[in-house]
PDB file of the backbone (N, CA, C, O) and the ligand in Angstrom, with CONECT records:
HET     ZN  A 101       1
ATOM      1  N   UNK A   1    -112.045 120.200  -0.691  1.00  0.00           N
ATOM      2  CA  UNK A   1    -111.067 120.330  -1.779  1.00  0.00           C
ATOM      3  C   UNK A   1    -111.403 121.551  -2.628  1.00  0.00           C
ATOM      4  O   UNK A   1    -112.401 121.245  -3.280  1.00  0.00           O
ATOM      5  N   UNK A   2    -111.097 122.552  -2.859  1.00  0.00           N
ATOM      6  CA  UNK A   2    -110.513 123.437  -3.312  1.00  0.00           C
ATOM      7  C   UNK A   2    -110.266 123.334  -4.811  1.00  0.00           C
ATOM      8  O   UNK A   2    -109.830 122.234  -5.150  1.00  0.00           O
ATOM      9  N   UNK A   3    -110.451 124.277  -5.852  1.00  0.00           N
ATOM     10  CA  UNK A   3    -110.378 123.934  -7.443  1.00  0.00           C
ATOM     11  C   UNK A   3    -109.430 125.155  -7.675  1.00  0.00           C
ATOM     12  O   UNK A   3    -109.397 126.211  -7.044  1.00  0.00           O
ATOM     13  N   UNK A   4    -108.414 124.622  -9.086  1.00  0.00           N
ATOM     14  CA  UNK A   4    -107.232 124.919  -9.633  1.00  0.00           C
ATOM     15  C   UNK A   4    -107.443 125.412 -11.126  1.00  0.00           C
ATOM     16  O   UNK A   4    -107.834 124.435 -11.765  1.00  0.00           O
ATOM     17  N   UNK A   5    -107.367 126.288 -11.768  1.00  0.00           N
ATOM     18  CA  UNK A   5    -106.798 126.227 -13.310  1.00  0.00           C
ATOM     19  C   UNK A   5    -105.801 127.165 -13.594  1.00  0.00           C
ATOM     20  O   UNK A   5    -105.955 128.280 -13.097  1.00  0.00           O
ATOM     21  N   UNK A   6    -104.892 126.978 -14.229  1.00  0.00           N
ATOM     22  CA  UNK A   6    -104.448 127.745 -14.794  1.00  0.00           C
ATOM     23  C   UNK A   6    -103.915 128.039 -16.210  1.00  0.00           C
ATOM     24  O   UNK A   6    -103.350 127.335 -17.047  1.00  0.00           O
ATOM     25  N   UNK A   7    -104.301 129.349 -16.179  1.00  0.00           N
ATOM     26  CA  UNK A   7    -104.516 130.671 -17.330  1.00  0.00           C
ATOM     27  C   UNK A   7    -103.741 130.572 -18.107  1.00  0.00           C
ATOM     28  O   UNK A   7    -102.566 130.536 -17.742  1.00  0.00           O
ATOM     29  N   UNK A   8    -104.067 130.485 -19.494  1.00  0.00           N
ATOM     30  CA  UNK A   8    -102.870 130.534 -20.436  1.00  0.00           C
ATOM     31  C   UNK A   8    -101.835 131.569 -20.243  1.00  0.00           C
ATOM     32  O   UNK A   8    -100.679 131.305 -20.574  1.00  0.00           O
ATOM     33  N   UNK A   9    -102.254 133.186 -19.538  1.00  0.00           N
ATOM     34  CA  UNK A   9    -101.255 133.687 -19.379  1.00  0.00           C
ATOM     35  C   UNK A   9    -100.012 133.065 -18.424  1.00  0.00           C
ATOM     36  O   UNK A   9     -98.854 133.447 -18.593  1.00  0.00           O
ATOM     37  N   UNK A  10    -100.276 132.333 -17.677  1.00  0.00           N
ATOM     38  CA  UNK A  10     -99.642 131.739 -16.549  1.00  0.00           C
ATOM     39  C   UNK A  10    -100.054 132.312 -15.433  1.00  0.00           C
ATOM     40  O   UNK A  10     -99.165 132.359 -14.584  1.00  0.00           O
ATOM     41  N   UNK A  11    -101.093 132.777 -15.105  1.00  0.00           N
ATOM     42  CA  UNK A  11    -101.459 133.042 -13.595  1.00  0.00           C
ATOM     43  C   UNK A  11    -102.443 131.437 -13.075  1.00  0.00           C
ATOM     44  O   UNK A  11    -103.150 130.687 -13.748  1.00  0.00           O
ATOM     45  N   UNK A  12    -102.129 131.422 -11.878  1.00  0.00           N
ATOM     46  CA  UNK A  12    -103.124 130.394 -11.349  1.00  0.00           C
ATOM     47  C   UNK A  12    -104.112 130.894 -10.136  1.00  0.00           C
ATOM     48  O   UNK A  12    -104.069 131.582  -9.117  1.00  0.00           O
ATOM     49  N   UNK A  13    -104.923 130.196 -10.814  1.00  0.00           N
ATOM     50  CA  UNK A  13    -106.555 131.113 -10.224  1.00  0.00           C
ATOM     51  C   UNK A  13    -106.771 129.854  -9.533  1.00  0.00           C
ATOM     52  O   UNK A  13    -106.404 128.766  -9.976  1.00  0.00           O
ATOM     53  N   UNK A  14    -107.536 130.083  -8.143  1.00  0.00           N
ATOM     54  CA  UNK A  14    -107.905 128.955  -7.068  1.00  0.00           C
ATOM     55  C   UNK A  14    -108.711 129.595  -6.412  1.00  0.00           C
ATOM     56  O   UNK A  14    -108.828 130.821  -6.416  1.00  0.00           O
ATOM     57  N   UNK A  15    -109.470 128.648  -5.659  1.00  0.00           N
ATOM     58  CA  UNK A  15    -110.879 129.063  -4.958  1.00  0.00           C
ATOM     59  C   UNK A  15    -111.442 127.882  -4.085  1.00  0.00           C
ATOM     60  O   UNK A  15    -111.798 126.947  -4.803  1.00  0.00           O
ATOM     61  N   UNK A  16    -111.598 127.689  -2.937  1.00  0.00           N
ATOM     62  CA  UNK A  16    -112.010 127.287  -2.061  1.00  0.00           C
ATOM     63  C   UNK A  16    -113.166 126.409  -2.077  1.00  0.00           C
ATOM     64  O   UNK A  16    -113.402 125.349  -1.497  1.00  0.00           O
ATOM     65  N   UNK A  17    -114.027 127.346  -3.144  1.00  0.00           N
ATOM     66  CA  UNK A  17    -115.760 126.637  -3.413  1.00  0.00           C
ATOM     67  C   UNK A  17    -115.681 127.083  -4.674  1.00  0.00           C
ATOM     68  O   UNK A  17    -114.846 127.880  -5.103  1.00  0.00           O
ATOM     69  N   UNK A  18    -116.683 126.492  -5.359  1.00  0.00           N
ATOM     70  CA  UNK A  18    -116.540 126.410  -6.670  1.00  0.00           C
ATOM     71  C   UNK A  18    -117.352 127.775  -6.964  1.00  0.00           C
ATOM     72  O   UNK A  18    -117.334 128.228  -8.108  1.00  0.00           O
ATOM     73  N   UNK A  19    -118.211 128.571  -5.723  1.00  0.00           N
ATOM     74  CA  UNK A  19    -118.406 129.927  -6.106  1.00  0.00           C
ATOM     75  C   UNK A  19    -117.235 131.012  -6.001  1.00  0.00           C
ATOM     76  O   UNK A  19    -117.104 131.938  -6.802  1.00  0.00           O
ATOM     77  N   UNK A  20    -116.724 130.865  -5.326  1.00  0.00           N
ATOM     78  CA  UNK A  20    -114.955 131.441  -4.848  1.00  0.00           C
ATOM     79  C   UNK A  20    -114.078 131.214  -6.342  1.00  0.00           C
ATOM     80  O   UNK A  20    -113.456 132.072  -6.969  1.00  0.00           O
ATOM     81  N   UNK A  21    -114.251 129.810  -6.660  1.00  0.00           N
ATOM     82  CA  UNK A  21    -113.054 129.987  -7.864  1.00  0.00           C
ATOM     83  C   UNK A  21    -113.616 130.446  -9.022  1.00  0.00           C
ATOM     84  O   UNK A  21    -112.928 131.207  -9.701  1.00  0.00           O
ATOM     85  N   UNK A  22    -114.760 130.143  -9.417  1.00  0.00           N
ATOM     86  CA  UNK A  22    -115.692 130.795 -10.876  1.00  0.00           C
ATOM     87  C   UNK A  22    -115.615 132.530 -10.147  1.00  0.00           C
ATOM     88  O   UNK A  22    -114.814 133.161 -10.836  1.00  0.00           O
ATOM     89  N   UNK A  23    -116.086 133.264  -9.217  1.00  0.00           N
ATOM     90  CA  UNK A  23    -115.461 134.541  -8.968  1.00  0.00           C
ATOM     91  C   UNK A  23    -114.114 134.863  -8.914  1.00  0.00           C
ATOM     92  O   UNK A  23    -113.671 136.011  -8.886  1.00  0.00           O
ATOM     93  N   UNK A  24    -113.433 133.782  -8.899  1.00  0.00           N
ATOM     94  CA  UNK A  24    -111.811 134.463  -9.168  1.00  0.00           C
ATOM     95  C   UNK A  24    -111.462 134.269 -10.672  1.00  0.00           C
ATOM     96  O   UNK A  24    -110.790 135.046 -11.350  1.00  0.00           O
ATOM     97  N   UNK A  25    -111.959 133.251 -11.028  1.00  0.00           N
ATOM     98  CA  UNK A  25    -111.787 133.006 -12.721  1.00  0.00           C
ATOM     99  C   UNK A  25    -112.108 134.426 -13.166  1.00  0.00           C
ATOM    100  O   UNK A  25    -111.356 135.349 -13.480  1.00  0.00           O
ATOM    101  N   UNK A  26    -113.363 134.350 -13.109  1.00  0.00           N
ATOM    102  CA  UNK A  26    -114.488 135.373 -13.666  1.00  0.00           C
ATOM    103  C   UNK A  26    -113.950 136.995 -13.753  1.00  0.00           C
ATOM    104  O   UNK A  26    -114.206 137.761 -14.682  1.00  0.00           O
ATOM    105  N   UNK A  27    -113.026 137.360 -12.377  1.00  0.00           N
ATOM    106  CA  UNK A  27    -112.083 138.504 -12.436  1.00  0.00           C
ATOM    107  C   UNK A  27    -111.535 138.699 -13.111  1.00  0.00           C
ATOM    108  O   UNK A  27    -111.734 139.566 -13.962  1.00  0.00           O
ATOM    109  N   UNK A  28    -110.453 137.866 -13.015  1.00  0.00           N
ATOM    110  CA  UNK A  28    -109.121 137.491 -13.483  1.00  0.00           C
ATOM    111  C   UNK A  28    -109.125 137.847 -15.318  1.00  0.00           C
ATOM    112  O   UNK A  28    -108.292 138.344 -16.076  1.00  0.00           O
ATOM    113  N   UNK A  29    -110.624 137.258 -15.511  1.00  0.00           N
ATOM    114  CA  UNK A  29    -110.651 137.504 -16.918  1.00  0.00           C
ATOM    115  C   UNK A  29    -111.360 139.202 -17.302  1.00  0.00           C
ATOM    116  O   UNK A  29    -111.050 139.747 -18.362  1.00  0.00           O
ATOM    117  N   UNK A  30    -112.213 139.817 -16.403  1.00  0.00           N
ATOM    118  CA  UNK A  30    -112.127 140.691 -16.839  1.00  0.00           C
ATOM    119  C   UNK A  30    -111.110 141.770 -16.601  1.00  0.00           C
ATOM    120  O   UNK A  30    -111.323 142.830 -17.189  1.00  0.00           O
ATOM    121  N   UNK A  31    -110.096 141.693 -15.881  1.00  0.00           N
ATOM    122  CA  UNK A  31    -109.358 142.442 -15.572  1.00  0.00           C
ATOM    123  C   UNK A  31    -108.158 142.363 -16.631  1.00  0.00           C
ATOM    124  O   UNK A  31    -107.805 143.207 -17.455  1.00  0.00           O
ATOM    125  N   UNK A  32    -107.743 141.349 -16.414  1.00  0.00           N
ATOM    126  CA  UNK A  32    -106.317 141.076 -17.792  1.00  0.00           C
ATOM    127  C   UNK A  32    -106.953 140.548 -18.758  1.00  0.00           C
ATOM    128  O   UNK A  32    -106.250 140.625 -19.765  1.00  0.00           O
ATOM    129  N   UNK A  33    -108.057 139.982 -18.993  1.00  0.00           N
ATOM    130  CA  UNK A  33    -108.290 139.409 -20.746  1.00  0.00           C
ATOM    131  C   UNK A  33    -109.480 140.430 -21.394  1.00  0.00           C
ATOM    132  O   UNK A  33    -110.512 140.138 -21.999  1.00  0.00           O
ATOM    133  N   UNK A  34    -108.973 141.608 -21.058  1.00  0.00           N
ATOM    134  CA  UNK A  34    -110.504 141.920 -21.892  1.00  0.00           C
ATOM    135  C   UNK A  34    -111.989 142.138 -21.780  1.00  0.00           C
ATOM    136  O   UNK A  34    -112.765 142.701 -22.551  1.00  0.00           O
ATOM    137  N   UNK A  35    -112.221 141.433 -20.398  1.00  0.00           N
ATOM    138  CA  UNK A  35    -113.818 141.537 -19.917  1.00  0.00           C
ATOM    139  C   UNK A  35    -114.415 140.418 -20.677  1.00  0.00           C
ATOM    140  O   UNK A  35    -115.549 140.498 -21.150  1.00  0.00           O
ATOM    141  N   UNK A  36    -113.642 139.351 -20.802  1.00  0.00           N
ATOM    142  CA  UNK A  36    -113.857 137.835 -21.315  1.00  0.00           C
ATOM    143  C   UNK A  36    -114.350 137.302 -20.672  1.00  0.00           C
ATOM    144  O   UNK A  36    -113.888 137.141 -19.542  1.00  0.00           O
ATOM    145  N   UNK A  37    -115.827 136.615 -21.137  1.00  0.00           N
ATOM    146  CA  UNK A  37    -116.297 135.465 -19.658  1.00  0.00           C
ATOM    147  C   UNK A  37    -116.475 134.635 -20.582  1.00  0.00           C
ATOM    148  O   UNK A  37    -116.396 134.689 -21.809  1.00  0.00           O
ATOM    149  N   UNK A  38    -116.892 133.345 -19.360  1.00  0.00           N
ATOM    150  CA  UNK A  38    -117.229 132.327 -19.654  1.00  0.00           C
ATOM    151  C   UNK A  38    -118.282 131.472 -18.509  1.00  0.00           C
ATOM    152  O   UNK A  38    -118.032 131.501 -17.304  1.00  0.00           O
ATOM    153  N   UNK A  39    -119.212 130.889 -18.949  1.00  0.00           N
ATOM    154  CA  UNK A  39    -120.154 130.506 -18.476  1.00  0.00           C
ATOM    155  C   UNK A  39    -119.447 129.709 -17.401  1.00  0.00           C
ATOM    156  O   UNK A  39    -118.404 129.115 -17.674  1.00  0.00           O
ATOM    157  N   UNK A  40    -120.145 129.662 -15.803  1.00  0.00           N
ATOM    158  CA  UNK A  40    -119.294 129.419 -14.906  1.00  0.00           C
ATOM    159  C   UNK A  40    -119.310 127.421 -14.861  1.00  0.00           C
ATOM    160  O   UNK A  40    -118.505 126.692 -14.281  1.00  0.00           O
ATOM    161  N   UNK A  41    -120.523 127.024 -15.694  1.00  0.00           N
ATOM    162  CA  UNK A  41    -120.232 125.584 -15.933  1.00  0.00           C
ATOM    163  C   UNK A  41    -118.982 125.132 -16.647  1.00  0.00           C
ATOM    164  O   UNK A  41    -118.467 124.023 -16.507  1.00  0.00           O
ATOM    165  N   UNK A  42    -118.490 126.228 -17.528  1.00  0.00           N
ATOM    166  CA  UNK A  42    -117.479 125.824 -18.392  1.00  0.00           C
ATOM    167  C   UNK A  42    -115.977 126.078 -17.491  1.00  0.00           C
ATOM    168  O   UNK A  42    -114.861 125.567 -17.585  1.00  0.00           O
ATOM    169  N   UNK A  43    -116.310 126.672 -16.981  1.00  0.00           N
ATOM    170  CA  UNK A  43    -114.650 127.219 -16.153  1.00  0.00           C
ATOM    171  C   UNK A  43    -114.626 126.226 -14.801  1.00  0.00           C
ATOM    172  O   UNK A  43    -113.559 125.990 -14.233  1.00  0.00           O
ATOM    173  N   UNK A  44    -115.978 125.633 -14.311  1.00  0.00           N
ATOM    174  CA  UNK A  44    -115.558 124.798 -13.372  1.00  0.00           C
ATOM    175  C   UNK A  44    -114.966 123.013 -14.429  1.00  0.00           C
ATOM    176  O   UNK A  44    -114.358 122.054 -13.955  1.00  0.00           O
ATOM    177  N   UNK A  45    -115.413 123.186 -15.728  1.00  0.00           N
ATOM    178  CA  UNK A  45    -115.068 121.804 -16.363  1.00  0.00           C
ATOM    179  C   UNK A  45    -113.845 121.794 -16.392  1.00  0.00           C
ATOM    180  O   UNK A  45    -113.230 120.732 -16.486  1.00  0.00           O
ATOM    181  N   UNK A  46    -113.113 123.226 -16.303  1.00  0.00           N
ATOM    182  CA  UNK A  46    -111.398 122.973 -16.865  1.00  0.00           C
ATOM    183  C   UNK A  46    -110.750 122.855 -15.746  1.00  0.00           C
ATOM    184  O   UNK A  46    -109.578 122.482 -15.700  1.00  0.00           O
ATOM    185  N   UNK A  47    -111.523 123.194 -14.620  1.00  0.00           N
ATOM    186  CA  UNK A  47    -110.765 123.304 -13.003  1.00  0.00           C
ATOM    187  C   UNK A  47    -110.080 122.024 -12.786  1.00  0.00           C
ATOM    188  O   UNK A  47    -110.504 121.044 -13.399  1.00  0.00           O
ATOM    189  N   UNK A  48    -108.877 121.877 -11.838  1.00  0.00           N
ATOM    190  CA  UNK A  48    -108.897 120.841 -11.635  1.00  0.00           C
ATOM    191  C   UNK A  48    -108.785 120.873  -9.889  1.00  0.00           C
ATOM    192  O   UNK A  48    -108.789 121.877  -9.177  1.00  0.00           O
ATOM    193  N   UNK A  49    -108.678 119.319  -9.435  1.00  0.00           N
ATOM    194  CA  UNK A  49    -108.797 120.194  -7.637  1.00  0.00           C
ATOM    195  C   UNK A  49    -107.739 120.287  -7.530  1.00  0.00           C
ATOM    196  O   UNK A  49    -106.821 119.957  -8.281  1.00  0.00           O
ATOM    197  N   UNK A  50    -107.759 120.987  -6.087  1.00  0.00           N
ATOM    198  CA  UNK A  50    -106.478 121.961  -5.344  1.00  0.00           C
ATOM    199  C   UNK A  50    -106.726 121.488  -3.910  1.00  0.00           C
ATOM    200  O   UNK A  50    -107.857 121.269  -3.475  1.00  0.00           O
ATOM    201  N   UNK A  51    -105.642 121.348  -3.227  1.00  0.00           N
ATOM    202  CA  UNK A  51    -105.391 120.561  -1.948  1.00  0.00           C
ATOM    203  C   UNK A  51    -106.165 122.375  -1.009  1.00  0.00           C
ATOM    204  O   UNK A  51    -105.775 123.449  -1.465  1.00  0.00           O
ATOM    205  N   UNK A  52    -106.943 122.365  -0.081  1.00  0.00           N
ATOM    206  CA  UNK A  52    -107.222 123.621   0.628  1.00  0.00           C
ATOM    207  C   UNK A  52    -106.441 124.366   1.039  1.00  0.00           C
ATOM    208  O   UNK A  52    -106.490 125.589   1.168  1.00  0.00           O
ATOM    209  N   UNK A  53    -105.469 123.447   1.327  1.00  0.00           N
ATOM    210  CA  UNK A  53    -104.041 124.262   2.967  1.00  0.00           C
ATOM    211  C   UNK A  53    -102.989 124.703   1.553  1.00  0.00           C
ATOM    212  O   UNK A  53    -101.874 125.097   1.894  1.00  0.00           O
ATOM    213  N   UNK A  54    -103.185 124.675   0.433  1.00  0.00           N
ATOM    214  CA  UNK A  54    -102.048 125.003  -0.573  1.00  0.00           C
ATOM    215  C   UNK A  54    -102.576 126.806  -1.105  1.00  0.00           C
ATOM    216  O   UNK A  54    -101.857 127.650  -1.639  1.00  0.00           O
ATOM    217  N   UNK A  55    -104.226 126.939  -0.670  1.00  0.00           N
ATOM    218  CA  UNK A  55    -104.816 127.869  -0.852  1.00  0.00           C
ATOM    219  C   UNK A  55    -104.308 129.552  -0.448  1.00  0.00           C
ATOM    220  O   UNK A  55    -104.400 129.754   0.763  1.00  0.00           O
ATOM    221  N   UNK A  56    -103.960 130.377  -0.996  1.00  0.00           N
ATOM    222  CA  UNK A  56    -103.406 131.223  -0.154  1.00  0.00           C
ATOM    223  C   UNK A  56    -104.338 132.267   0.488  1.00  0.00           C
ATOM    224  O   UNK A  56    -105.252 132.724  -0.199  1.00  0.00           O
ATOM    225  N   UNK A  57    -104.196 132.608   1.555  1.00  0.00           N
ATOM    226  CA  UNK A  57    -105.372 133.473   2.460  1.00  0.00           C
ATOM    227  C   UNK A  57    -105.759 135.033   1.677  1.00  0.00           C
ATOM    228  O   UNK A  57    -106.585 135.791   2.186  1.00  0.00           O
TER     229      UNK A  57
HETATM  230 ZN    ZN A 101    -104.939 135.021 -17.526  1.00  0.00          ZN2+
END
């Protein structure tokens, strides 16, 4: 199972393994928010899961 959040901007960030989605979080924020992080315990707490096959390649 695969983990889900999505971004107050409205993008939805997903990731396969929970190192996959904290590196896509982790982008996502420095690229459009600023170079904003967040500790990757905290971004997997808001995740929620994501079915795998909904995952896009
Ligand atoms: Zn965002």
């Amino acid at each position: 199972m695969g983990k889900m959040l999505m971004c107050p901007c409205g993008e939805q960030l997903v990731g396969r393994t929970d190192d996959e989605f904290v590196s896509a979080v982790d982008a996502h924020l420095q690229s459009k928010h600023d170079g904003r992080t967040y500790p990757g315990s905290m971004i997997l707490q808001m995740a929620k899961p994501f079915p795998d096959d909904q995952i896009p390649d």
